[in-house]
C-alpha positions as CSV (number, residue, x, y, z in Angstrom):
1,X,93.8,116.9,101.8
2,X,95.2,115.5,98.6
3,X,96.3,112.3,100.1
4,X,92.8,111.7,101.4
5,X,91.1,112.3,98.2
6,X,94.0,109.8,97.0
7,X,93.2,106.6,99.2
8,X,89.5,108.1,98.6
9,X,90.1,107.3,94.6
10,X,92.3,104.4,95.6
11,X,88.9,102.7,97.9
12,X,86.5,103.5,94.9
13,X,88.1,102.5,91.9
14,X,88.8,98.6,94.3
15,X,84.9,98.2,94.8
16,X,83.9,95.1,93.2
17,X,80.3,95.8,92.5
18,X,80.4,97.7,88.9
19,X,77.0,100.1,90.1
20,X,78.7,101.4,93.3
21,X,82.2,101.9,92.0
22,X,80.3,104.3,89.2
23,X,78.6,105.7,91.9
24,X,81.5,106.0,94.3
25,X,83.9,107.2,91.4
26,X,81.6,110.6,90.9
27,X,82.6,112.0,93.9
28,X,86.6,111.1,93.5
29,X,85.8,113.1,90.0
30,X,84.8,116.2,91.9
31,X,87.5,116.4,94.1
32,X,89.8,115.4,92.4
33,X,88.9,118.3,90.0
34,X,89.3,120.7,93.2
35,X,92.3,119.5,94.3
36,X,94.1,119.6,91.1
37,X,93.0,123.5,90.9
38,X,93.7,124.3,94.4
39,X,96.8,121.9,95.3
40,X,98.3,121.5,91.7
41,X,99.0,117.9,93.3
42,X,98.1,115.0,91.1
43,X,98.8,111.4,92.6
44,X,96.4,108.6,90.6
45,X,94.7,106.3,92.2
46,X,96.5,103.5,90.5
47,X,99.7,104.3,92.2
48,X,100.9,101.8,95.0
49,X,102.0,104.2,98.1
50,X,103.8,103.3,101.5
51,X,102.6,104.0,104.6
52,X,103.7,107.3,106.2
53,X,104.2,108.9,102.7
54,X,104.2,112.9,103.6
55,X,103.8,115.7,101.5
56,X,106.3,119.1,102.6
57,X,105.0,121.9,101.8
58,X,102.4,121.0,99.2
59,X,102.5,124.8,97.6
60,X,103.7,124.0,94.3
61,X,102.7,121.1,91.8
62,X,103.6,117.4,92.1
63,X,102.8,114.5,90.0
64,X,103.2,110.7,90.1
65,X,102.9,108.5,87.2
66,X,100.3,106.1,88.1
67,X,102.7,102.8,87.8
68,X,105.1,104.1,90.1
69,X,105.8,102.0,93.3
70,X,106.4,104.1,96.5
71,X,107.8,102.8,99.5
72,X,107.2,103.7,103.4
73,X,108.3,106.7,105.1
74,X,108.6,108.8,101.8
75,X,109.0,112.6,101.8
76,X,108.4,114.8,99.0
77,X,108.9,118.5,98.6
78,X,106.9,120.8,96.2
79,X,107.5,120.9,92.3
80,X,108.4,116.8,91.9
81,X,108.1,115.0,89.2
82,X,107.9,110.9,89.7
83,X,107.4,109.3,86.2
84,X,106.6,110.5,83.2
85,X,104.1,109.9,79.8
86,X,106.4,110.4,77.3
87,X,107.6,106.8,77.6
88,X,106.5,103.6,79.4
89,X,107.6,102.5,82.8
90,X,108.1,104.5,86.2
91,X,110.6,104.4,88.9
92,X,110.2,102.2,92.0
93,X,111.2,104.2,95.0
94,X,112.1,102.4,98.3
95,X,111.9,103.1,102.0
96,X,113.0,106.3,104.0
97,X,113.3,108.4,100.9
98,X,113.6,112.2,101.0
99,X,112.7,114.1,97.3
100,X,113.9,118.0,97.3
101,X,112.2,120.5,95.9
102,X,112.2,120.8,92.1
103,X,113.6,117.2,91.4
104,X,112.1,114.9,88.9
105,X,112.6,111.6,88.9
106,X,112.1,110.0,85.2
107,X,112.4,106.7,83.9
108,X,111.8,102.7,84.5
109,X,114.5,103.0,87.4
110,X,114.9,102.0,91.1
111,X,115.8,104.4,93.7
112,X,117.1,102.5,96.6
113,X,116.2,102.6,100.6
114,X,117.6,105.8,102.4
115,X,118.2,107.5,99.6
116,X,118.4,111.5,99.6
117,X,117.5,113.2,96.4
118,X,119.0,116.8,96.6
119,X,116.8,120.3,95.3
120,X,117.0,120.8,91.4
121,X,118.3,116.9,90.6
122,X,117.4,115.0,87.4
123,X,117.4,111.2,88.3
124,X,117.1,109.4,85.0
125,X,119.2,106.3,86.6
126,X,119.2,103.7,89.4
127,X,120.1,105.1,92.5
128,X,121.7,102.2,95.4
129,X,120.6,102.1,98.9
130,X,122.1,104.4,101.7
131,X,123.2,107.7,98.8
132,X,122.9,111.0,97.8
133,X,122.2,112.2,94.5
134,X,122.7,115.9,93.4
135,X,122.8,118.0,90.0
136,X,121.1,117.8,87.0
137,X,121.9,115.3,85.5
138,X,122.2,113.6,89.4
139,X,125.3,112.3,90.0
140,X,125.2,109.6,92.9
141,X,127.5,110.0,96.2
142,X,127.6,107.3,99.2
143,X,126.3,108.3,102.4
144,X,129.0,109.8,104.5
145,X,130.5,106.9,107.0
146,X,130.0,109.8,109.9
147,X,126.3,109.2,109.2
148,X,126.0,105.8,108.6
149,X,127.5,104.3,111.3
150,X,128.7,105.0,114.8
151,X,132.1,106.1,114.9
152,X,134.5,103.8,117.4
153,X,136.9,105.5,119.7
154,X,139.1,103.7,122.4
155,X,136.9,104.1,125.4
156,X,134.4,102.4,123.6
157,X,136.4,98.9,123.5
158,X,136.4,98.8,127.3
């Protein structure tokens, strides 16, 4: 529900013709209202979203800064934090990204592609492609090789 109310926002505020995008932004008002009280999830309209961006278990709050950048295939849990307005700038998150529950991710920085984002971690810093990061504040561990490639054995070379 929220992320249809989102590309609803997202279709009204890019109408060109200043009458209808007033009259299509009443509506996105409304619901947004509702799903802010219902949901406690608050993604702008402004944000730039990859495809197949899912929500997991949307039973606490979660909030995007409306510059952030959001790549494809992006899972969130509930109780995230992307961006804040304290300061300017919001992190760019890439592809195949998993965000555990409680996590906030702060700060003009770039998360990288396949990057896992543990429960309860603080990201204030860039994160490379194929990691883990865990703690608050994160600290960042490669991938495990088990994982991230096939493992060779003898029979294999036949």
């Amino acid at each position: 529900m929220s992320l249809a109310v989102y590309r609803y926002g997202k279709w009204s505020i890019s109408v060109k013709s200043k009458p209808l995008r007033w009259l299509a932004t009443k509506p996105y008002a409304l619901m947004r209202i509702f799903i802010l009280n219902v949901t406690k999830v608050w993604i702008p309209p402004e944000t730039k979203i990859g495809s197949d961006f899912h929500i997991i278990h949307a039973e606490g709050s979660l909030s995007i800064h409306p510059d952030a950048i959001i790549g494809d295939r992006v899972g969130v849990m509930h109780n995230v934090t992307i961006g804040t307005n304290m300061r300017g700038g919001a992190p760019v998150i890439g592809d195949d990204v998993f965000i555990g529950v409680n996590s906030t991710v702060l700060g003009q920085i770039r998360i990288g592609n396949r990057v896992r984002i543990g429960a309860n971690t603080s990201v204030t810093t860039n994160v490379p492609d194929d990691c883990v990061a865990v703690g608050s504040p994160a600290k960042i561990y490669p991938s495990l090789p088990l994982f991230a490639q096939k493992k060779s054995t003898p029979r294999d070379q036949k």
